[in-house]
N, C-alpha and C positions, 0 to 999 in steps of 0.2 A: 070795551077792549077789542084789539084789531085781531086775525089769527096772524102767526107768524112765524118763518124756519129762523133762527139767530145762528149765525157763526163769530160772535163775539167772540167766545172760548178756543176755539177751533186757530184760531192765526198762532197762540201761542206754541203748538207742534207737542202740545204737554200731554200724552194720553192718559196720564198718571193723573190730572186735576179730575176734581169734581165735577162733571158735571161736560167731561168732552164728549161724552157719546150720548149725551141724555136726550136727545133727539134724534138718533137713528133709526129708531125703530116707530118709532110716530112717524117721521119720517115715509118709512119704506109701506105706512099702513094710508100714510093721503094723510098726514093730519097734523096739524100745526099747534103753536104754544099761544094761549092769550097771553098777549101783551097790555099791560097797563098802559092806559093814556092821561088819563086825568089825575090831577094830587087824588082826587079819595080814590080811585082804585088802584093808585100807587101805595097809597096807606093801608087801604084793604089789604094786599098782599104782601106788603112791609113784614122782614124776617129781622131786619135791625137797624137802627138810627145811627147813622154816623155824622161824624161834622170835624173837617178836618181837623189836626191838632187837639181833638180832646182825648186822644187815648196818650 
């Protein structure tokens, strides 16, 4: 895994979603998010399987 700041969430101006400030404060401490690189440590941290069109 890489360390890493994301502003994915952040472009949509939504302070109300989950998840817009969850890096502010690791942030202001020096400290970044591991990111998954590989399918197993994408599966490692996998919270749910989607696949377009099956819901």
């Amino acid at each position: 895994m890489i360390p890493l700041l994301s502003s994915f969430k952040h472009g949509t101006g939504e302070a109300s979603l989950a998840g817009y400030n969850d890096q502010a404060e690791l942030f202001a401490k020096g400290g970044y998010k591991p990111i998954a690189m590989t399918l197993e440590e994408v599966l490692e941290v996998a919270t749910e399987d989607y696949a377009p069109g099956a819901r």
